[in-house]
mmJSON file of the N, C-alpha and C atoms, coordinates in Angstrom:
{"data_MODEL":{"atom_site":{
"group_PDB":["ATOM","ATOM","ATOM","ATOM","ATOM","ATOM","ATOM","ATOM","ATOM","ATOM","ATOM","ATOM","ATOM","ATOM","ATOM","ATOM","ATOM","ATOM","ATOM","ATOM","ATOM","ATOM","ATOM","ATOM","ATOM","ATOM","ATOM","ATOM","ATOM","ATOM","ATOM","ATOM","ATOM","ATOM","ATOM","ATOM","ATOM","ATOM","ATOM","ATOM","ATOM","ATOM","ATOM","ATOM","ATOM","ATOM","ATOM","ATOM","ATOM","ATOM","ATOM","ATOM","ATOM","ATOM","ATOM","ATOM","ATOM","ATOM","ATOM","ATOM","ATOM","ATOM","ATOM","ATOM","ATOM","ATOM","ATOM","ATOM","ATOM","ATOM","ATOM","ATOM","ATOM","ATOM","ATOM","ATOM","ATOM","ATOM","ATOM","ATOM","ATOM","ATOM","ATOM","ATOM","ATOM","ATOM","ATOM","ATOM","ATOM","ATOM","ATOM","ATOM","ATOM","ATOM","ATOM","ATOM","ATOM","ATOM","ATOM","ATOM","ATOM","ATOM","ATOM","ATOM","ATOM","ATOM","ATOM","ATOM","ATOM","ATOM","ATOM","ATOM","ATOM","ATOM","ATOM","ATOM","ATOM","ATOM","ATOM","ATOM","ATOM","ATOM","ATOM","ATOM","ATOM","ATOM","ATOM","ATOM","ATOM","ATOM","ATOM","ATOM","ATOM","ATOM","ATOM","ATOM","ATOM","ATOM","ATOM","ATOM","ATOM","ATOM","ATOM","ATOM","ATOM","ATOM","ATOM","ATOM","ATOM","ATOM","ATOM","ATOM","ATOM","ATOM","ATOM","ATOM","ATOM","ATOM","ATOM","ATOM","ATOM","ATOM","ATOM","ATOM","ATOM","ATOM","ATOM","ATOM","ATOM","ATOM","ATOM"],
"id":[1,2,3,4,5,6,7,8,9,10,11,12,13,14,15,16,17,18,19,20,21,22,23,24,25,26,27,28,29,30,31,32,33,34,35,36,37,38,39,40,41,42,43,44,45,46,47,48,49,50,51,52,53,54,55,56,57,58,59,60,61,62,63,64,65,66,67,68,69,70,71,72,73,74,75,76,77,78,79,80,81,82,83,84,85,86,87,88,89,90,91,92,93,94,95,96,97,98,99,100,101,102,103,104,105,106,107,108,109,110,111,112,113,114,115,116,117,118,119,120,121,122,123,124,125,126,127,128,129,130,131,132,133,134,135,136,137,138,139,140,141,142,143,144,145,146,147,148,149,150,151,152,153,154,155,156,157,158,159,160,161,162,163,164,165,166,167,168,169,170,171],
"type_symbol":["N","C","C","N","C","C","N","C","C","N","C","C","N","C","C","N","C","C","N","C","C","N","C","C","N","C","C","N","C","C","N","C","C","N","C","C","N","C","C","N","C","C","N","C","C","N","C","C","N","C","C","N","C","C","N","C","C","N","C","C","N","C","C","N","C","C","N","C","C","N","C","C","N","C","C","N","C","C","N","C","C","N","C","C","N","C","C","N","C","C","N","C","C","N","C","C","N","C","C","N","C","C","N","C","C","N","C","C","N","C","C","N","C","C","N","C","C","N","C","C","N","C","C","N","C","C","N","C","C","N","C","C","N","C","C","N","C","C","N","C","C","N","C","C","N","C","C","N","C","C","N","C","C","N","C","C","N","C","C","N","C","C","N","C","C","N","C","C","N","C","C"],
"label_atom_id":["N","CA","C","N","CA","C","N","CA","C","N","CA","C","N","CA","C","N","CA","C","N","CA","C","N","CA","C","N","CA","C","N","CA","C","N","CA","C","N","CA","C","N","CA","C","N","CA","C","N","CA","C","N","CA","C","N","CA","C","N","CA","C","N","CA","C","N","CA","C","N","CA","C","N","CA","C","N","CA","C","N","CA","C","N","CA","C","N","CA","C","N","CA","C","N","CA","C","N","CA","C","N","CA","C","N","CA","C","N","CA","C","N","CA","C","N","CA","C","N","CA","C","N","CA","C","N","CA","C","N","CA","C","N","CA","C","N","CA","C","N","CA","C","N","CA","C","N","CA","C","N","CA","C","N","CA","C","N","CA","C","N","CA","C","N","CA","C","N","CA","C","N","CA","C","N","CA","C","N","CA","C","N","CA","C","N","CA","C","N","CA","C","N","CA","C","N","CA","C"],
"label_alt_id":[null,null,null,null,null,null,null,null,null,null,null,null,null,null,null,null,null,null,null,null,null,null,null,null,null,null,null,null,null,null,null,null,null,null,null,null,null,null,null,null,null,null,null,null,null,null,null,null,null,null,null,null,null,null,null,null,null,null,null,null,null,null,null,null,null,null,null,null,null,null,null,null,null,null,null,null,null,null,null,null,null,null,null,null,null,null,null,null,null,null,null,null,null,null,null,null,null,null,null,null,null,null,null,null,null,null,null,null,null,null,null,null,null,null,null,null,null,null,null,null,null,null,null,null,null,null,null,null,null,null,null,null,null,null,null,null,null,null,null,null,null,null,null,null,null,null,null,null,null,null,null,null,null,null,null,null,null,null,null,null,null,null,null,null,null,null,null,null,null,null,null],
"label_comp_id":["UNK","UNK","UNK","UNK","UNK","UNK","UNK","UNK","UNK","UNK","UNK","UNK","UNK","UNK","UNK","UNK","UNK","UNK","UNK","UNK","UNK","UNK","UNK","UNK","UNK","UNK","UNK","UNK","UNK","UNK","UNK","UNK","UNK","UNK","UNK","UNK","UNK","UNK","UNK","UNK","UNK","UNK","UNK","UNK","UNK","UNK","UNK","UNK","UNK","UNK","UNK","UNK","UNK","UNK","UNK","UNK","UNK","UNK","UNK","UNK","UNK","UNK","UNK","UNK","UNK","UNK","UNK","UNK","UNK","UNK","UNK","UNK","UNK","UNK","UNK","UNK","UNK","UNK","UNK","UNK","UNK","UNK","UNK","UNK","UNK","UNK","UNK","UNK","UNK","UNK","UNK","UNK","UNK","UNK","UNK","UNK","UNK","UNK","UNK","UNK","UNK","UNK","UNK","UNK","UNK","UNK","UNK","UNK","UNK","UNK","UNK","UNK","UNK","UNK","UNK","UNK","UNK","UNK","UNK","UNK","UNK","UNK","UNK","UNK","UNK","UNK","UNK","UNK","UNK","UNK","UNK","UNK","UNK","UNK","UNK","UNK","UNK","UNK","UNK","UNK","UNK","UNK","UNK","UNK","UNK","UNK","UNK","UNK","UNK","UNK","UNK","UNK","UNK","UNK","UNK","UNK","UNK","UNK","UNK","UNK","UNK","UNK","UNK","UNK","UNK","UNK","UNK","UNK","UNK","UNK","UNK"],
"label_asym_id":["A","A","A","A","A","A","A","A","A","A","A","A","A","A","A","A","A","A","A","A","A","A","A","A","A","A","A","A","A","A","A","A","A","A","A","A","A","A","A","A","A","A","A","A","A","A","A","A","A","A","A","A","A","A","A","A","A","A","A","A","A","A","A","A","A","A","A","A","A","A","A","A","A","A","A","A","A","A","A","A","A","A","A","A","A","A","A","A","A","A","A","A","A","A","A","A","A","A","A","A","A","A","A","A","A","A","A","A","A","A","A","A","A","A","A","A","A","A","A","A","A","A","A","A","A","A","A","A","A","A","A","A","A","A","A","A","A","A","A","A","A","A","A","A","A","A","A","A","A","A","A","A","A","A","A","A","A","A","A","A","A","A","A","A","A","A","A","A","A","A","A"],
"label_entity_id":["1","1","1","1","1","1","1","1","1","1","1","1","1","1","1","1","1","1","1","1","1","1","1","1","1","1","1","1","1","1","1","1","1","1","1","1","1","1","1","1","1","1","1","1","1","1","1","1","1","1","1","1","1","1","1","1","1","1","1","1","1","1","1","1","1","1","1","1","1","1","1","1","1","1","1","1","1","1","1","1","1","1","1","1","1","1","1","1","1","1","1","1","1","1","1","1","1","1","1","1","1","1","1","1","1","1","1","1","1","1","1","1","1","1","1","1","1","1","1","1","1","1","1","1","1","1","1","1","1","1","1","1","1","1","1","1","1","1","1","1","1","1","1","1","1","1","1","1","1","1","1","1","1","1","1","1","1","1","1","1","1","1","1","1","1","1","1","1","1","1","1"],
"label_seq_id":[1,1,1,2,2,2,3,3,3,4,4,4,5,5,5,6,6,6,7,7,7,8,8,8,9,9,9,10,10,10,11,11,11,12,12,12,13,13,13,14,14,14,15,15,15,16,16,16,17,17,17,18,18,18,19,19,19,20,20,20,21,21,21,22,22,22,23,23,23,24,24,24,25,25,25,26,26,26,27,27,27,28,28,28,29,29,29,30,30,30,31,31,31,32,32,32,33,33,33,34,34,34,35,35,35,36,36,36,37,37,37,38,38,38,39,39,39,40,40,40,41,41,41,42,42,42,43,43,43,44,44,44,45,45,45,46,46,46,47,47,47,48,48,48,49,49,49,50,50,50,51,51,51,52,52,52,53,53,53,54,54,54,55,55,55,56,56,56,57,57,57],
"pdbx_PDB_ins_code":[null,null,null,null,null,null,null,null,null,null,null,null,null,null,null,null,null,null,null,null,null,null,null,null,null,null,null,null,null,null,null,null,null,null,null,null,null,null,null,null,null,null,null,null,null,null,null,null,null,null,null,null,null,null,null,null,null,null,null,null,null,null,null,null,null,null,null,null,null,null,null,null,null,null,null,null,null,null,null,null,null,null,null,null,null,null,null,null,null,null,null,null,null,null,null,null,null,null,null,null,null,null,null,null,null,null,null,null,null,null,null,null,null,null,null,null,null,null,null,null,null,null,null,null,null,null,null,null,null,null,null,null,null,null,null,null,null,null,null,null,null,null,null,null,null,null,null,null,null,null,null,null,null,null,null,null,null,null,null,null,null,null,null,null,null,null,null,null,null,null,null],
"Cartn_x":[102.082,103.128,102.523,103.007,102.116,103.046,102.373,103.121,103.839,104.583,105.79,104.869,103.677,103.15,102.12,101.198,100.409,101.519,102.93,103.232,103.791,103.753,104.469,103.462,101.719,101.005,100.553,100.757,100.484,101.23,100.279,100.715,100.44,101.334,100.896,99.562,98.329,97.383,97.141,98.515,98.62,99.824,100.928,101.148,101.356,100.819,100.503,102.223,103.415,104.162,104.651,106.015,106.478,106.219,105.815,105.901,106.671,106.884,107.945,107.683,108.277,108.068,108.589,108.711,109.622,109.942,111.191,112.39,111.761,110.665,109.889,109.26,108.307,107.929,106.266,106.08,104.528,103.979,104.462,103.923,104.393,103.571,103.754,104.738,105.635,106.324,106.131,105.717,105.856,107.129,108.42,109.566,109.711,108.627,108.624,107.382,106.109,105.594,105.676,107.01,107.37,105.91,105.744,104.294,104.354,103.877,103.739,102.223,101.772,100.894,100.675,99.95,100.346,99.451,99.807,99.057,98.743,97.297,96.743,95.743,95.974,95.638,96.042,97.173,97.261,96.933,96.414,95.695,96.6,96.562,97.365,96.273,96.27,95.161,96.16,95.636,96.011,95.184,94.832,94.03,94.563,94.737,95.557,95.363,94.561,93.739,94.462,94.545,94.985,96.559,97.224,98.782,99.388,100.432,101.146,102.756,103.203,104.138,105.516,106.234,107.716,108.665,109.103,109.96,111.276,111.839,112.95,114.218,114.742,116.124,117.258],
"Cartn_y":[98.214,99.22,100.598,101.366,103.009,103.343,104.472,104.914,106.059,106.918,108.013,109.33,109.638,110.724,110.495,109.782,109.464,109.897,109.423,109.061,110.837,111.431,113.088,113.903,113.187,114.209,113.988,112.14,112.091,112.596,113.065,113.755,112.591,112.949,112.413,112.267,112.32,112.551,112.996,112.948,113.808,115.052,114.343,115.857,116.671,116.212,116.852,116.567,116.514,116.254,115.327,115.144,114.1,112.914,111.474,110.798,109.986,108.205,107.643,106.709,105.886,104.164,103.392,102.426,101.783,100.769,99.852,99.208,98.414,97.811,96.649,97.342,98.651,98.76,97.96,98.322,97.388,98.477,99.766,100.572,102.163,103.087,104.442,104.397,105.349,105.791,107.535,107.606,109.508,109.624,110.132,109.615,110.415,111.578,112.847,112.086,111.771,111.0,109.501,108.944,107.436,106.749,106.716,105.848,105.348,104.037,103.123,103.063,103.539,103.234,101.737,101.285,99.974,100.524,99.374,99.141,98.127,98.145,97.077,96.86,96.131,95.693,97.073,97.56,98.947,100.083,99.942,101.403,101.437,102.8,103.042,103.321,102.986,103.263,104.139,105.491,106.492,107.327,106.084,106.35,106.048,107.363,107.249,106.442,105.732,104.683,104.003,103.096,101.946,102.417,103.42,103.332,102.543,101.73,101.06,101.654,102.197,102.46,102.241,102.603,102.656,102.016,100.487,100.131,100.795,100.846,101.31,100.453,101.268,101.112,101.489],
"Cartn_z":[97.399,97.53,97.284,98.487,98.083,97.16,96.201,95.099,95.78,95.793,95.945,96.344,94.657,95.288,95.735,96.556,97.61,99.473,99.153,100.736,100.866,99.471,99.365,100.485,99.991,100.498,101.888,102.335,103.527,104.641,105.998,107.06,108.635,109.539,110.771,110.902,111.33,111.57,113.54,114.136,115.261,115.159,114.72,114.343,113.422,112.551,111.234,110.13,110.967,110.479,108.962,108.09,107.612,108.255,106.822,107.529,106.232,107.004,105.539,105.501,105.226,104.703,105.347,106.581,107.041,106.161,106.58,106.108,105.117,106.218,105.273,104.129,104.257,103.095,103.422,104.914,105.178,105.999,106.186,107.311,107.407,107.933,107.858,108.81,108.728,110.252,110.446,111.808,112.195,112.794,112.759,113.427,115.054,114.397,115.727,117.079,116.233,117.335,117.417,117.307,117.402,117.28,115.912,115.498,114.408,114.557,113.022,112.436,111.603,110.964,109.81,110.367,109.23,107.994,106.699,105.555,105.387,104.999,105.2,103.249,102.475,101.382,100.647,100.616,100.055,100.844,101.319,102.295,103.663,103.653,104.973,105.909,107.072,107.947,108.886,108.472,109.861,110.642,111.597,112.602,114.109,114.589,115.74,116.562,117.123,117.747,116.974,115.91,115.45,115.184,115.599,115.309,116.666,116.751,117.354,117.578,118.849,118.957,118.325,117.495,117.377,118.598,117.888,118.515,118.745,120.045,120.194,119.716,118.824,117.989,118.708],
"occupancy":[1.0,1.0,1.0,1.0,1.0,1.0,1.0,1.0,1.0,1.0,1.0,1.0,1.0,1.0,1.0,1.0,1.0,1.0,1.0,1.0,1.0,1.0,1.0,1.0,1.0,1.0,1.0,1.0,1.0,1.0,1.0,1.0,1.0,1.0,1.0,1.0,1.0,1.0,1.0,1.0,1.0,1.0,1.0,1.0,1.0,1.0,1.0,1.0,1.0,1.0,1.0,1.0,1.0,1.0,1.0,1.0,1.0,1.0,1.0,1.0,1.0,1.0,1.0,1.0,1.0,1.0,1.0,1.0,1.0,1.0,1.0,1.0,1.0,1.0,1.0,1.0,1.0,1.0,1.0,1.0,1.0,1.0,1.0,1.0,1.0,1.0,1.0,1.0,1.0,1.0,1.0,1.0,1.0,1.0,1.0,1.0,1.0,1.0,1.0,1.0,1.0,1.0,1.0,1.0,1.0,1.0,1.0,1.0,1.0,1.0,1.0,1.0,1.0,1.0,1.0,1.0,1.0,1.0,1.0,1.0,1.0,1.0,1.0,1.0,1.0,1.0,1.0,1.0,1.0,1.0,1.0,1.0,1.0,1.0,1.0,1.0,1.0,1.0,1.0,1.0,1.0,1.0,1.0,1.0,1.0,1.0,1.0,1.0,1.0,1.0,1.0,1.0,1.0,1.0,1.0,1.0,1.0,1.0,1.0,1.0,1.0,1.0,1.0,1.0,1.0,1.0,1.0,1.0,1.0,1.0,1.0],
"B_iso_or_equiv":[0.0,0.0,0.0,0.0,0.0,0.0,0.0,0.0,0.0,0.0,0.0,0.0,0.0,0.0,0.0,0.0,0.0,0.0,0.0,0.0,0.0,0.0,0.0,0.0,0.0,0.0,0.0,0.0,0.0,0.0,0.0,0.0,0.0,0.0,0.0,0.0,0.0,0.0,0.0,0.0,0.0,0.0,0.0,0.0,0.0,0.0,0.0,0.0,0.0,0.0,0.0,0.0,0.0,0.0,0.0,0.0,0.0,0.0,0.0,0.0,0.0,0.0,0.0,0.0,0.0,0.0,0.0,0.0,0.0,0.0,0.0,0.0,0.0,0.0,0.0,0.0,0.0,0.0,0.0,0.0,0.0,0.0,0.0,0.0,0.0,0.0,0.0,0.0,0.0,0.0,0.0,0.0,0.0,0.0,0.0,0.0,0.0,0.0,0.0,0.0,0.0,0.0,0.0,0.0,0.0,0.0,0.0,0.0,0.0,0.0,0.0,0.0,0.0,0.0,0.0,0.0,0.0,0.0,0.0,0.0,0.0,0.0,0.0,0.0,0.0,0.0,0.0,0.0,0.0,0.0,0.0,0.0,0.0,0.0,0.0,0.0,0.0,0.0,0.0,0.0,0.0,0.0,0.0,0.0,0.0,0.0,0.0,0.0,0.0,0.0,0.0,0.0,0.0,0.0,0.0,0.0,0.0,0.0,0.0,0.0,0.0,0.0,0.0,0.0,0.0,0.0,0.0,0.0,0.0,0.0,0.0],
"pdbx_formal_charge":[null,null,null,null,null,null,null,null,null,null,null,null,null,null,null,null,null,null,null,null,null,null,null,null,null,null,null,null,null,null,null,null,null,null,null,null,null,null,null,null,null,null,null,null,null,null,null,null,null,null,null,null,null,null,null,null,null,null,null,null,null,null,null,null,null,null,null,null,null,null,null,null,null,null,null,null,null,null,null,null,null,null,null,null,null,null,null,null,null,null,null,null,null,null,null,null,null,null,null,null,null,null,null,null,null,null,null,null,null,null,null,null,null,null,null,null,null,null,null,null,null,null,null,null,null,null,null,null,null,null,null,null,null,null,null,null,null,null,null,null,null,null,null,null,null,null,null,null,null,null,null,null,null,null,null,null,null,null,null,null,null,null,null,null,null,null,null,null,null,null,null],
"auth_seq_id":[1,1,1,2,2,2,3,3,3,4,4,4,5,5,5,6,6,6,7,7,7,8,8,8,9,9,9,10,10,10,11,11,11,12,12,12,13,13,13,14,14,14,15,15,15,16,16,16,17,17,17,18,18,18,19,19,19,20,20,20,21,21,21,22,22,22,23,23,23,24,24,24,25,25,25,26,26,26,27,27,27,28,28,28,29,29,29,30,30,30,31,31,31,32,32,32,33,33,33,34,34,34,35,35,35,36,36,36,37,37,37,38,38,38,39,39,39,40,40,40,41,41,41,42,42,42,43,43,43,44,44,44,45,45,45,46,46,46,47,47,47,48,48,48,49,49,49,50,50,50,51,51,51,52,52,52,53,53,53,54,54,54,55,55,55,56,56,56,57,57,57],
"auth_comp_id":["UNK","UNK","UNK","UNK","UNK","UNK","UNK","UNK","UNK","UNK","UNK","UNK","UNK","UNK","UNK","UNK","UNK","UNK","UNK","UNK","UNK","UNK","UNK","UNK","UNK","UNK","UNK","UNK","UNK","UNK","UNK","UNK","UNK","UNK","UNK","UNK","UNK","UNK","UNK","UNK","UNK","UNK","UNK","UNK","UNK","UNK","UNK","UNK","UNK","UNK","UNK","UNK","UNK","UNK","UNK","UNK","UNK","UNK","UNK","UNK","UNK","UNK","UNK","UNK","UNK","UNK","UNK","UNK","UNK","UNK","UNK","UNK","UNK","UNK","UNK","UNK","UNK","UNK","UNK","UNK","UNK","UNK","UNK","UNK","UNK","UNK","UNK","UNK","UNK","UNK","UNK","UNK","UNK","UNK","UNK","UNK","UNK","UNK","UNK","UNK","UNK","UNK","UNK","UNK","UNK","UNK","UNK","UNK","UNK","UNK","UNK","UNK","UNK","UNK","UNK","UNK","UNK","UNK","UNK","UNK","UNK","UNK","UNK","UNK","UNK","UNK","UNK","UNK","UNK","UNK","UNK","UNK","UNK","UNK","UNK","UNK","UNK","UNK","UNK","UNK","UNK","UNK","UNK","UNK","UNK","UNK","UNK","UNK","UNK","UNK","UNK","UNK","UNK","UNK","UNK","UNK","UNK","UNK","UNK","UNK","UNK","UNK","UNK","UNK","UNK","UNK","UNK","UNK","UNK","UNK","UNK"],
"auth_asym_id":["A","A","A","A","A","A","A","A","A","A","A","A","A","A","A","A","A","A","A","A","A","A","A","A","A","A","A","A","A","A","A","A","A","A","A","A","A","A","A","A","A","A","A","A","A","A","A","A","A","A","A","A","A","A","A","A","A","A","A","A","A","A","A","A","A","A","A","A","A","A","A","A","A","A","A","A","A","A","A","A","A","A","A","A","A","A","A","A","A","A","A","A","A","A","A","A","A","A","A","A","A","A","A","A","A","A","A","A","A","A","A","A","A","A","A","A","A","A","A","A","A","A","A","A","A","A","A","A","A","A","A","A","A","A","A","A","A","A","A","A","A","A","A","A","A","A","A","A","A","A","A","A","A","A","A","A","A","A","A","A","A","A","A","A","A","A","A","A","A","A","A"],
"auth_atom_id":["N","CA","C","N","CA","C","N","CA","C","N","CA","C","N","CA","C","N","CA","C","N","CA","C","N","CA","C","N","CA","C","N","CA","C","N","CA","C","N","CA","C","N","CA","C","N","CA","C","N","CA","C","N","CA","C","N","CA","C","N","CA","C","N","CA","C","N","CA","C","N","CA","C","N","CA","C","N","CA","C","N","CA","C","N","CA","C","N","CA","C","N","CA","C","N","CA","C","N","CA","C","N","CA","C","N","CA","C","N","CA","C","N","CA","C","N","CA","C","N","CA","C","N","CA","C","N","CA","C","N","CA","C","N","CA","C","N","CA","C","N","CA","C","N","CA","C","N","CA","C","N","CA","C","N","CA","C","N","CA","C","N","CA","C","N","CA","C","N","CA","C","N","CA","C","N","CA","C","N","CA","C","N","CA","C","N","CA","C","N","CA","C","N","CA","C","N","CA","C"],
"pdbx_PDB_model_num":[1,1,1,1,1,1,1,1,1,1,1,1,1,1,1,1,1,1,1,1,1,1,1,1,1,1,1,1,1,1,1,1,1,1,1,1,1,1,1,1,1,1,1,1,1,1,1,1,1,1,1,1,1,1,1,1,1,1,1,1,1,1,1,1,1,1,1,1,1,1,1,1,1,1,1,1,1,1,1,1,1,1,1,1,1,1,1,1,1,1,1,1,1,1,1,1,1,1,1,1,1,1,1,1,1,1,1,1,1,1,1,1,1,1,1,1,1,1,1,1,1,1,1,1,1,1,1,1,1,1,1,1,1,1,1,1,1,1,1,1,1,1,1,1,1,1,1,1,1,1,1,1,1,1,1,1,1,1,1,1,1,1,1,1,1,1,1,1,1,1,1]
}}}
């Protein structure tokens, strides 16, 4: 689980924007560039190459 002020300071890494926690609580979300960043053993990997599109809701 990321702690609160780790996800305060993280940014998109395309658009520099907010980003948040989805539902599960397993993955970054950018909501402006519909992108999931996963976490993987604690670590968020935000590397645009490895982000996976935002399912449409």
């Amino acid at each position: 689980m990321l702690k609160k002020e780790l996800l305060d300071i993280l940014a998109c890494p395309q658009c520099k924007g907010p980003v948040e926690l989805n539902a599960a609580q397993n993955a970054i979300v950018c909501r402006t560039c519909r992108l999931l960043f996963e976490i993987r053993n604690d670590i968020p990997i935000m590397l645009i190459d490895e982000a996976k599109p935002l399912a449409e809701t």
